[in-house]
N, C-alpha and C positions, 0 to 999 in steps of 0.2 A: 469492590470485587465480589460481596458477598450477593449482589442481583442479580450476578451473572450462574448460568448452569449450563452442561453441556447437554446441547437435543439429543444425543443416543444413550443418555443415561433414561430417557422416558419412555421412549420407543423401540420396537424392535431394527435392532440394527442395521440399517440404509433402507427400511421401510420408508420414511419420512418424504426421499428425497420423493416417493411415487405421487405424492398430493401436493408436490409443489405447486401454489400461485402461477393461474397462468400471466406472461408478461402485461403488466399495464390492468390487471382485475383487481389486485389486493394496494392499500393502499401502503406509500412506501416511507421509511421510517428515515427520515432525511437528520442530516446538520445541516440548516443554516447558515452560511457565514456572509456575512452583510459586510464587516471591514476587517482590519486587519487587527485589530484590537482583538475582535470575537476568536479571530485563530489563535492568539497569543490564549488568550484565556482558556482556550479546549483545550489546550496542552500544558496549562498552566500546572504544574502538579500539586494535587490535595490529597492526602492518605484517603479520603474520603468520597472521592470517588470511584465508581467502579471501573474494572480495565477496560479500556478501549480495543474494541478490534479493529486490524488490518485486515483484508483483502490482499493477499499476495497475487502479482499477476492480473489485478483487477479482482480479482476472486476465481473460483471456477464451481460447477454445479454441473451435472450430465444433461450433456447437451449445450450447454454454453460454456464457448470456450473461452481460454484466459484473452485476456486482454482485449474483451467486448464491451460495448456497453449495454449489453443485453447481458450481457453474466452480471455487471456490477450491478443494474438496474434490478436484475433477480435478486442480487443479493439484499439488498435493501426492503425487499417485502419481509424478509425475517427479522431486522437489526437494524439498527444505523451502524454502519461502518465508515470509512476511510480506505482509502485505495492503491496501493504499489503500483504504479502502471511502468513500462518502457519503452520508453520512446527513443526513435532513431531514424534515419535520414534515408528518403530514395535516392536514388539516381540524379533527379532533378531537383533534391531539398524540401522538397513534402517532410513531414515530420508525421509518421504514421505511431500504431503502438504495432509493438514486434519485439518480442523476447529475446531470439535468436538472429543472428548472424543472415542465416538462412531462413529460406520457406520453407523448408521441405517435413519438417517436424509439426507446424501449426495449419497447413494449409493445402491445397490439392496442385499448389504450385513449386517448384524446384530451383534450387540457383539462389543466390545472391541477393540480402533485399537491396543494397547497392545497386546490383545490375537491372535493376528494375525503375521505369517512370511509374509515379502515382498513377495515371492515367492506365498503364498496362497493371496495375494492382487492383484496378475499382472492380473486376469482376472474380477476383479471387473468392475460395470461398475457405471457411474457417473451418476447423477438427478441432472436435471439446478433448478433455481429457482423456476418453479412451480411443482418442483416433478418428471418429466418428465422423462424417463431412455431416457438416450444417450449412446452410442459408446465410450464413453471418457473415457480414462483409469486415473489411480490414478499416478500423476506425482511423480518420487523423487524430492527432492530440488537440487540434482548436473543438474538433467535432465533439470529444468525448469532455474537454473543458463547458464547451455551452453546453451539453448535458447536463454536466455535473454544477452548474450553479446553483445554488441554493438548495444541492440536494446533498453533498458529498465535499473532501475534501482530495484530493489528490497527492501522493508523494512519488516525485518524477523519480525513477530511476535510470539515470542518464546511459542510453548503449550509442555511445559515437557522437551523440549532438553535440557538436561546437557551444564550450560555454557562452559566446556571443551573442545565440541565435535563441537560447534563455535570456538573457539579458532584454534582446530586441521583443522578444513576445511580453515580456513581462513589466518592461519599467512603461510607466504611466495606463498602464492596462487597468481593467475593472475587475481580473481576475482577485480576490481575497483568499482564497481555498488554497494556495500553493506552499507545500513544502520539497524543495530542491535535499533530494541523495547526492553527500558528494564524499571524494572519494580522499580528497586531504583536505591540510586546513590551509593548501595555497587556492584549492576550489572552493573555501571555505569564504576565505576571505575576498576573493574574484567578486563571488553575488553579495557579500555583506555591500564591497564597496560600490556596487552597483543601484542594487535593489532593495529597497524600505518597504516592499509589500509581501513577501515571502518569509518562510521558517526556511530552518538548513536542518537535514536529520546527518549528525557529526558520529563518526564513530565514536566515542571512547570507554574501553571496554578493559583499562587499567589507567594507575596511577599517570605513566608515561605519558598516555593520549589525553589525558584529562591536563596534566602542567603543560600541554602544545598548545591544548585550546586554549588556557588563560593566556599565554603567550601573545592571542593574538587580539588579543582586547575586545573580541566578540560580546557583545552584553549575552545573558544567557537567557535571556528572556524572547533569544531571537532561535534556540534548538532544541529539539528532541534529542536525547543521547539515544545509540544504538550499541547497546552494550552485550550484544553477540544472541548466541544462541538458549542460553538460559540466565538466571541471575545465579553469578557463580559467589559461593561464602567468601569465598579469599580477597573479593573485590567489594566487599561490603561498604567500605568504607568510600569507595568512590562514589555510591550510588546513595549513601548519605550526603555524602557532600551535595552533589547533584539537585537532591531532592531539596537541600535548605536553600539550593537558587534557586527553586520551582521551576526543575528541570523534569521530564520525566524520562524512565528508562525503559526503554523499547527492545524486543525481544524479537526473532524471526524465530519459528520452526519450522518453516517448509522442508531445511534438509533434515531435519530427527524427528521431532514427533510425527510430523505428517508422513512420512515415512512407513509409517507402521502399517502391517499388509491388512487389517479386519478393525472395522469402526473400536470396539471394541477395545480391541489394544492402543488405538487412538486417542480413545477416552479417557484408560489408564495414564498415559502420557502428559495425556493434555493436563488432567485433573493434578500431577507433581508437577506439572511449571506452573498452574495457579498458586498452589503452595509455596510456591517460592516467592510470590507476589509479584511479578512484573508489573510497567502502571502500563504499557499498550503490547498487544501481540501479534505477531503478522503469521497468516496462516493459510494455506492455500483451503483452510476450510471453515472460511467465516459462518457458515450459515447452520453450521454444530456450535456454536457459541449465541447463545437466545438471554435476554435481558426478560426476568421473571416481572417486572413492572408492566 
């Protein structure tokens, strides 16, 4: 944890984003993952290494909007990350990334991603974070997978895909970079008894959710724990336990820290949920998290 620093403690604040690497100039700081052993092992937990960042949403950066691979592919000129993307279903079972329900919040289009064929979505176009229309088209999830090979790792966060239709993409596949969000441990156990080439990121974020997971004979060598929004003292002892299975505990802030209206108070933020040590953090602002090596 200690290689890591946050880029607006260097710079004046959101100067930085003005010299961003144009796409495809700077070279990009990838992971690897060649099998499923290598995934096992990047999430293997060791005090000693430094924390891993998420990309919430894919990442996001002004001008590239969430769930692109143009935003993740930027993001990777600063860091090697890892990815939150969501994926969900058209009309016709395309499996696009789409945050929302709807278009009308990401894109210059309206209505239902439901009520939509892939085919009528190919010329949509994308709005980065402050609303913005860009040139970015609407990725499928196979599209932004053969991107992501041997560069990234990906953690689906499932809006409406039929566990099945994971299952069907996944078992006997050459994907290795896959960890499945699921939302119990009966979706827990659906892809354990399915799929030997995937991680599962499991909540547990107390004692309760921690005795369900051993319940279900998961080896632990197969999840990420997601143990909420920061590491809380009162759950210490979960997150011991965890860690002597070479579990690690995974943190989101997109709803609190990232929250915060001026880089600044960002910084503040971000710099007390380091102190609390989390071993990974998902953040819709990976690319203020810079590996000093």
């Amino acid at each position: 944890m200690e290689n890591y620093v946050l880029r607006s403690l260097v710079v004046v604040s959101g100067l930085w984003f003005l010299s961003a690497p144009a796409l495809g100039q700077q070279k990009l700081h990838t992971i690897p993952i060649h099998n499923f052993s290598e995934l096992q092992q990047h999430f293997h937990y060791d005090a000693s290494k430094p924390v891993i960042i998420s990309g919430h949403r894919g990442g996001m950066l002004p001008g590239y909007p969430e769930n692109s691979i143009e935003a993740m592919e930027q993001t990777l000129t600063y860091l090697p990350s890892f990815f939150e993307i969501d994926p969900q279903m058209t009309k016709d079972s395309v499996i696009i990334l789409m945050h929302d329900k709807t278009l009308d919040r990401t894109t210059n289009l309206r209505g239902a991603v439901s009520d939509y064929t892939y085919a009528e979505l190919r010329d949509a176009r994308l709005k980065d974070r402050q609303g913005n229309l860009t040139e970015f088209k609407i990725p499928t999830l196979v599209e932004a997978l053969e991107w992501g090979k041997d560069k990234t790792i990906f953690n689906l966060d499932n809006k409406r895909v039929p566990w099945e239709k994971y299952v069907q993409l996944f078992q006997d596949s050459d994907y290795h970079n896959i960890v499945l969000s699921v939302r119990s441990m009966e979706e827990a156990l659906f892809y354990y008894d399915r799929l030997d080439q995937v991680m599962l990121c499991v909540a547990i974020m107390n004692q309760a959710e921690l005795d369900a997971f051993i319940a279900t004979d998961i080896p632990f060598n197969r999840i990420m724990a997601y143990v909420g929004y920061t590491m809380d003292p009162q759950y210490e002892a979960v997150y011991d336990y965890l860690r002597k299975k070479g579990v690690m505990c995974f943190i989101s802030i997109h709803p609190t820290a990232d929250k915060k209206k001026t880089d600044i108070e960002r910084v503040k933020a971000y710099s007390e949920e380091l102190i609390r040590k989390p071993d990974i953090i998902e953040t819709d602002f990976p690319a203020m998290f810079v590996n000093k090596k």
